[in-house]
C-alpha positions in Angstrom: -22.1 -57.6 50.3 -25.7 -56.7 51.1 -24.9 -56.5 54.6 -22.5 -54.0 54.1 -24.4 -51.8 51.9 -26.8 -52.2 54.6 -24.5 -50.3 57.1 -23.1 -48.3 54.8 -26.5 -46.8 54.1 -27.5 -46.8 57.5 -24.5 -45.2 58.1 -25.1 -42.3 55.8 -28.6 -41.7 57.5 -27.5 -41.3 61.1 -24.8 -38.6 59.1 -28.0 -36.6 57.8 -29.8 -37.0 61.1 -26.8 -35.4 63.0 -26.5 -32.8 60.4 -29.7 -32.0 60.9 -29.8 -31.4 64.2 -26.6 -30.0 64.6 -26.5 -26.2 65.8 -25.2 -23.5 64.0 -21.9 -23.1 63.3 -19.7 -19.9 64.4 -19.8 -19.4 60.2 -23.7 -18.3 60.3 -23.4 -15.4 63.1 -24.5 -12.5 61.7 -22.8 -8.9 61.0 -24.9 -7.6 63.9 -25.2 -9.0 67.0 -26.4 -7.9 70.6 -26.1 -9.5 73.9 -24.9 -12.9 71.8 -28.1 -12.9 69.9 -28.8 -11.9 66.3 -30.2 -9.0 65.7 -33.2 -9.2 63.9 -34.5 -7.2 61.3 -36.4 -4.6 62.4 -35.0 -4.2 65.7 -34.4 -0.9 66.8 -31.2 0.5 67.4 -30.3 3.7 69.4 -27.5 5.7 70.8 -26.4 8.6 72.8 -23.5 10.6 72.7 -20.5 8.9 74.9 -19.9 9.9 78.3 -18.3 13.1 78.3 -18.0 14.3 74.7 -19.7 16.5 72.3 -21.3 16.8 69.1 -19.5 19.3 67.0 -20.1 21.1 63.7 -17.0 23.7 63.4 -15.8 25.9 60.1 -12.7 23.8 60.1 -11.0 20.7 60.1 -8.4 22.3 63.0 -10.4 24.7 64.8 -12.5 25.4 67.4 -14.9 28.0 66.1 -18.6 26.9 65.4 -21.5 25.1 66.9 -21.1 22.3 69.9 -23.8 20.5 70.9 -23.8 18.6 74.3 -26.8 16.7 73.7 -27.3 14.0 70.4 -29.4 11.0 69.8 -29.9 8.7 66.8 -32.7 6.1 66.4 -32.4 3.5 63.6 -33.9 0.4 62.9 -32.2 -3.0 60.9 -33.1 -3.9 57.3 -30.7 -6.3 56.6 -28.5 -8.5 58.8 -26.5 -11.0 56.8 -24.1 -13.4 57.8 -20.8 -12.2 58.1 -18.6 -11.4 56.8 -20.8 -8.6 55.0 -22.7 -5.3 55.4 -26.0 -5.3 57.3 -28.3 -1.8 56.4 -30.0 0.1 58.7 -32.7 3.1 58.2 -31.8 6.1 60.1 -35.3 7.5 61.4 -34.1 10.3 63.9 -31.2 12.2 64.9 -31.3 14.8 67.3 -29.4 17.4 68.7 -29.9 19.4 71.7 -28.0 21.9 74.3 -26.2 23.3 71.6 -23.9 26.6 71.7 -21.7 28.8 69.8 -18.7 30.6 69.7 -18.9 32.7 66.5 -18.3 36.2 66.6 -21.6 38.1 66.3 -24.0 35.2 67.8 -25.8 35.3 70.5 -27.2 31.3 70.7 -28.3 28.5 68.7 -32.0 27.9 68.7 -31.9 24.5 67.1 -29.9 22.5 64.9 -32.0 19.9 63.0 -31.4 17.3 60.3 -33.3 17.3 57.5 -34.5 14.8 54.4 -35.0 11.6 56.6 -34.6 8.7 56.4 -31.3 7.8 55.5 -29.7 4.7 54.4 -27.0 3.2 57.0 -24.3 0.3 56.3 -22.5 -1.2 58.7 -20.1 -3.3 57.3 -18.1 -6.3 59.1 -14.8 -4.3 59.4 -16.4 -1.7 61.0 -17.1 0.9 58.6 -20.2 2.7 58.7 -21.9 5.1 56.3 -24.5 7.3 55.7 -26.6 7.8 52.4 -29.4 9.8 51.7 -32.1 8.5 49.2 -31.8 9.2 45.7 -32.0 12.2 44.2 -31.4 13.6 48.0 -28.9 15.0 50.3 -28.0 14.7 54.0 -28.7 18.1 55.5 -28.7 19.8 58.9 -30.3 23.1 59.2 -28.7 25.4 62.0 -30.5 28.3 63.4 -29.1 30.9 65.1 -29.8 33.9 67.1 -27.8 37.0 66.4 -27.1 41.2 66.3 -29.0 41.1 63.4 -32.1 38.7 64.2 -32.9 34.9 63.7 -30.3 33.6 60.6 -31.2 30.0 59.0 -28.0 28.4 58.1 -28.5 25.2 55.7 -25.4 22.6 55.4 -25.4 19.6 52.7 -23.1 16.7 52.6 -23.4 13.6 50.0 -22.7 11.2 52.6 -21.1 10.4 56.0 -18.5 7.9 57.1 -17.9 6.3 60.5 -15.9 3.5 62.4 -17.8 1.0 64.7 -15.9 0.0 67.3 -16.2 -3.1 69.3 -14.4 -1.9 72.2 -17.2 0.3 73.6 -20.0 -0.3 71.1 -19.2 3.0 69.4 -20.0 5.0 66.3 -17.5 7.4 65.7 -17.7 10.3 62.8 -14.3 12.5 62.3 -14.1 15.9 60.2 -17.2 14.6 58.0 -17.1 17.8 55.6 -20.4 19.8 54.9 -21.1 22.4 52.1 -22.9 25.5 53.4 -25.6 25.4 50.7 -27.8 28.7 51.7 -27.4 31.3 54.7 -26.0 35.0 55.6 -22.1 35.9 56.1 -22.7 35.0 59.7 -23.5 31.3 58.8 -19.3 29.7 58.5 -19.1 28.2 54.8 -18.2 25.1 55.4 -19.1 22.6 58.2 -16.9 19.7 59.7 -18.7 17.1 62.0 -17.2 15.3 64.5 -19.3 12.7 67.4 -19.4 9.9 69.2 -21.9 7.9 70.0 -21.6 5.1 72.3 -23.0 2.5 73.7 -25.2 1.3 70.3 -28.0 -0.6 72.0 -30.8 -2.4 70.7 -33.3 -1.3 72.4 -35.7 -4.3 70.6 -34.3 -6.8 72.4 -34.7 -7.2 76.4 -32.4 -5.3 78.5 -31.9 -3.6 75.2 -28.1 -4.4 75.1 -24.9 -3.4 73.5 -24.6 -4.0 69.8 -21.2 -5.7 68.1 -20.3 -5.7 64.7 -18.9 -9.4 63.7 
């Protein structure tokens, strides 16, 4: 009898030991990962617009008429990463815009387009939804400026939030018709804003190599 309580507790040590030692399981991989590593918080992540496309703020849903911009960069850096599946948060610190035109009948250029009330709050969650929040009490809001007939016009669009797909495919963020509010501006300015972009790869420029991020 003793012998065999012997084993049986020796047995339940060498369990514990190998538990112990045991890696990770595919269960504890993070929402964000990059190159096959987790991404830790406080890594920064950055992207570009993808090859070939534009960044596009036009007075419809359907058409073509507004501004096009064919330069755009975002920098954000990670808050949370939990294991997934869940939602990791990020804090967008910059987005950009540059080489930006227009089409609109009595302008003559855009002399920058810039987004205001930084930072916001961005969630990336394990199906690949993404949005964008602005702190509370706040708005997410891009100021356009243009040059026209009539002089330099400021025109001011506001949005509650922002949603986006990540795909894994090519390390994208993709925003379609996200609907903005002109909230002050002349006649010239279009009343209301729909922005479309893709940005692509995601990268974390923290790590080495600064390579492509996937959502898990």
């Amino acid at each position: 009898m003793r012998t065999r309580s012997l084993l049986a507790l020796l047995g339940t040590a060498a369990a514990l030991s190998v538990s112990a030692i045991a890696p990770a399981s595919a269960d504890d991989t993070p929402v964000l990962t990059a190159g096959g590593v987790a991404v830790a918080t406080g890594d920064v992540l950055t992207a570009s617009l993808a090859s070939g496309t534009a960044a596009t703020l036009y007075s419809s849903a359907t058409g073509t008429s507004g501004v096009s911009c064919a330069a755009s960069t975002f920098t954000a850096s990670v808050t949370d990463n939990p294991t997934a599946p869940a939602t990791a948060t990020e804090s967008l610190s910059a987005h950009t815009f540059g080489s930006c035109t227009s089409n609109v009948i009595g302008v003559l250029g855009v002399t920058s387009v810039t987004v205001n009330n930084l930072p916001y709050t961005t969630t990336v969650a394990s199906g690949g939804t993404v949005t964008v929040t602005p702190a509370a009490g706040s708005t997410i809001q891009t100021t356009v400026v243009l040059r026209t007939l009539l002089g330099s016009i400021n025109c001011v669009y506001q949005a509650p939030s922002l949603t986006g797909t990540a795909s894994n495919t090519d390390n994208s963020i993709t925003f379609t018709n996200q609907a903005f509010a002109k909230s002050s501006g002349s006649s010239l300015c279009f009343s209301s804003g729909y922005f479309t972009a893709k940005y692509a790869p995601v990268s974390d420029t923290t790590q080495s190599g600064s390579p492509a991020v996937t959502v898990n």
